[in-house]
C-alpha positions as CSV (number, residue, x, y, z in Angstrom):
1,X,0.0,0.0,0.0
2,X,3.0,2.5,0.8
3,X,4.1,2.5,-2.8
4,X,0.3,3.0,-4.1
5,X,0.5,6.2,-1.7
6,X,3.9,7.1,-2.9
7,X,2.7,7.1,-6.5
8,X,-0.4,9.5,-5.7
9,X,1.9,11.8,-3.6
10,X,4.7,11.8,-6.4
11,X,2.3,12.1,-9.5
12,X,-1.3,12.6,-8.2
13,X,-1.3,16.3,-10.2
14,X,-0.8,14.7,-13.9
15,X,-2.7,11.3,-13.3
16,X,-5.9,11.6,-14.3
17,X,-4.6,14.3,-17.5
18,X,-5.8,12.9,-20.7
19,X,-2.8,11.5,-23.0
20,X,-1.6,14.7,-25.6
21,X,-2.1,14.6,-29.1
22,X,0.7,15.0,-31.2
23,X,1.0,17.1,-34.1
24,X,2.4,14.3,-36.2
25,X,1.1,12.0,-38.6
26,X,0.5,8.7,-37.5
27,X,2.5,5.5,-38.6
28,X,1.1,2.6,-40.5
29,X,1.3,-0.7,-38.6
30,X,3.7,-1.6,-41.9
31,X,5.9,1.5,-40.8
32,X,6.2,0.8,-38.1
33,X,6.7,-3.0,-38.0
34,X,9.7,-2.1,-40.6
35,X,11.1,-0.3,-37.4
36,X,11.8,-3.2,-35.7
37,X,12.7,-5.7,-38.5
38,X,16.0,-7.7,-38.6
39,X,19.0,-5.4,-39.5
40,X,21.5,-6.6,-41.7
41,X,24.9,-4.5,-41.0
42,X,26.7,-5.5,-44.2
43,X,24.5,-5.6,-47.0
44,X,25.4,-7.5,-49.7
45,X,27.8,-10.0,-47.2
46,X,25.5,-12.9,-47.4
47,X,25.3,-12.9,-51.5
48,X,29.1,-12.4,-51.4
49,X,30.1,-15.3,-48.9
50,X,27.4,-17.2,-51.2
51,X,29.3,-16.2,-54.5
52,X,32.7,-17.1,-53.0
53,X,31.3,-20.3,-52.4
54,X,30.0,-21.2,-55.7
55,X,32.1,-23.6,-57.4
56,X,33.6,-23.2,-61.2
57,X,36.1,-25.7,-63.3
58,X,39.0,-24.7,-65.2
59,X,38.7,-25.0,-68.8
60,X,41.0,-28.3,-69.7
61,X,43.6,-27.8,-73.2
62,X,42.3,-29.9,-75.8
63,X,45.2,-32.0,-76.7
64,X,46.8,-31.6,-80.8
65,X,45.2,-35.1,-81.4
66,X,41.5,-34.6,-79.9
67,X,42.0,-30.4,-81.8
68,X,42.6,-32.5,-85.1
69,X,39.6,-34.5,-84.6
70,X,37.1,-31.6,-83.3
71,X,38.4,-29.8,-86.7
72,X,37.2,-32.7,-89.0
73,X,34.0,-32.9,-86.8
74,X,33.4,-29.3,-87.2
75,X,34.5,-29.5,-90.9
76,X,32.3,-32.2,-91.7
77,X,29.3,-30.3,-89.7
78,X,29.9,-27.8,-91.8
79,X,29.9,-29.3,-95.3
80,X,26.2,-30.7,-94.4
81,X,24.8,-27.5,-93.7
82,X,26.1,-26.1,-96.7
83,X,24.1,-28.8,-98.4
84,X,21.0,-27.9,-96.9
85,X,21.0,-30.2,-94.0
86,X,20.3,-29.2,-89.9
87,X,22.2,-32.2,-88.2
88,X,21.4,-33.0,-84.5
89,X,24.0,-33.1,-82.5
90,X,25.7,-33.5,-78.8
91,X,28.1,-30.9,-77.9
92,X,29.7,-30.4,-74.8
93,X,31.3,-26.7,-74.7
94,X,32.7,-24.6,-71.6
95,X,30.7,-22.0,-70.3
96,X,32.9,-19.1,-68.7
97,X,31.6,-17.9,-66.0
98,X,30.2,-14.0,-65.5
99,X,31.3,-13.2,-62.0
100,X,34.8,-15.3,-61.3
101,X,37.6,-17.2,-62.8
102,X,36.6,-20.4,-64.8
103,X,33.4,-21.6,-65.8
104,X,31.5,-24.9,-66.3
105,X,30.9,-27.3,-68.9
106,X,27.8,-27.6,-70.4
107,X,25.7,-30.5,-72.8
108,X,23.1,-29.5,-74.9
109,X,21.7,-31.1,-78.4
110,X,20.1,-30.1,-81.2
111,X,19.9,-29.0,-84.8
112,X,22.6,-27.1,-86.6
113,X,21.0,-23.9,-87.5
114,X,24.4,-22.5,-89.6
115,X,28.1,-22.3,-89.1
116,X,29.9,-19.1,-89.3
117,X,33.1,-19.5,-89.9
118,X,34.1,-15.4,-89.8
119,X,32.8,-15.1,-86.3
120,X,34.0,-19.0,-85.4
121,X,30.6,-20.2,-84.2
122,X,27.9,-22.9,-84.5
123,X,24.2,-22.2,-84.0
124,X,22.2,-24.4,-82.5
125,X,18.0,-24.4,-82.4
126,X,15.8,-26.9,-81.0
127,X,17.9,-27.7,-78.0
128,X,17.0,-30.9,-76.0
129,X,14.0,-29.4,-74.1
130,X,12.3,-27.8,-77.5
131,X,12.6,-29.8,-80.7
132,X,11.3,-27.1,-82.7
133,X,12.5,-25.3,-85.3
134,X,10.9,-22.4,-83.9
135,X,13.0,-22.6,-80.5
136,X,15.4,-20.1,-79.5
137,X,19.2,-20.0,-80.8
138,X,22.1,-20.9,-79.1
139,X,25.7,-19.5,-80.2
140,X,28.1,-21.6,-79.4
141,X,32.6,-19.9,-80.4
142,X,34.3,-22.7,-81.9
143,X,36.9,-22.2,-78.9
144,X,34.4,-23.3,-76.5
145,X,33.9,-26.5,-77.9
146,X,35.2,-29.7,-76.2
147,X,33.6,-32.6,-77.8
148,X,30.9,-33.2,-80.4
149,X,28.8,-36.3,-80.7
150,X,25.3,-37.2,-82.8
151,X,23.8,-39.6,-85.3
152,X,26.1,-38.1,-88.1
153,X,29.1,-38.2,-86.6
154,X,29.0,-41.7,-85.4
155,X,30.8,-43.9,-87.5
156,X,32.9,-42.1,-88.8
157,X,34.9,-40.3,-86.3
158,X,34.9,-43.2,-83.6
């Protein structure tokens, strides 16, 4: 009871004062929620500890013998589109990476579009999740090549 009685003494004079209104506008619930969100000190450290650990290869040299073959292949690809012909094939190319050093190697198939030999690359349409003609492009650079494989080449570069 003393400290009911201490209270009144202390503060009996403003206790019964309605609360004041403040000149301010007041906060959305959203506004102020935000206010008590979690705080992230270093923005951007999570994507950057994630990017670091993201894994890439190293693009492996082509040795002069499997370079001889991938020539012939390419040559070969080449001579049938020229004729008229859109040959489905398997090639596995590396894919440098945006961000970092290296890259990773990447399969995809489908039908020879064209061959350009001035800017070095082979166009691909109809990759393996769209066999239409009708399906968006892929430019592969010659130098990105690894290995070629498909129905046309079999046989005659095994």
């Amino acid at each position: 009871m003393s400290n009911e009685c201490e209270a009144l003494r202390l503060y009996g004079d403003i206790i019964e004062l309605t609360r004041p209104l403040s000149s301010r506008k007041r906060m959305s619930l959203h506004d102020r929620a935000a206010q008590f969100s979690s705080f992230a000190a270093l923005t951007g450290y999570d994507d950057m500890v994630r990017e670091q650990g993201r894994l890439t290869q190293s693009r492996t040299e082509l040795t002069d013998e499997e370079l001889e073959q991938l020539d012939r292949k390419l040559a070969f690809i080449c001579s049938l589109v020229e004729e008229g012909y859109a040959p489905e094939i398997c090639i596995t190319y590396f894919e440098p990476d945006k961000r970092k050093s290296g890259g990773s190697y990447v399969t995809v198939t489908g039908r020879v579009k064209e061959t350009d030999a001035v800017s070095g690359s082979i166009v691909l349409y109809g990759s393996e999740d769209t066999a239409s003609r009708h399906a968006p492009v892929l430019v592969i650079p010659f130098r990105n090549i690894a290995d070629m494989t498909g129905g046309c080449l079999e046989g005659i570069f095994d």
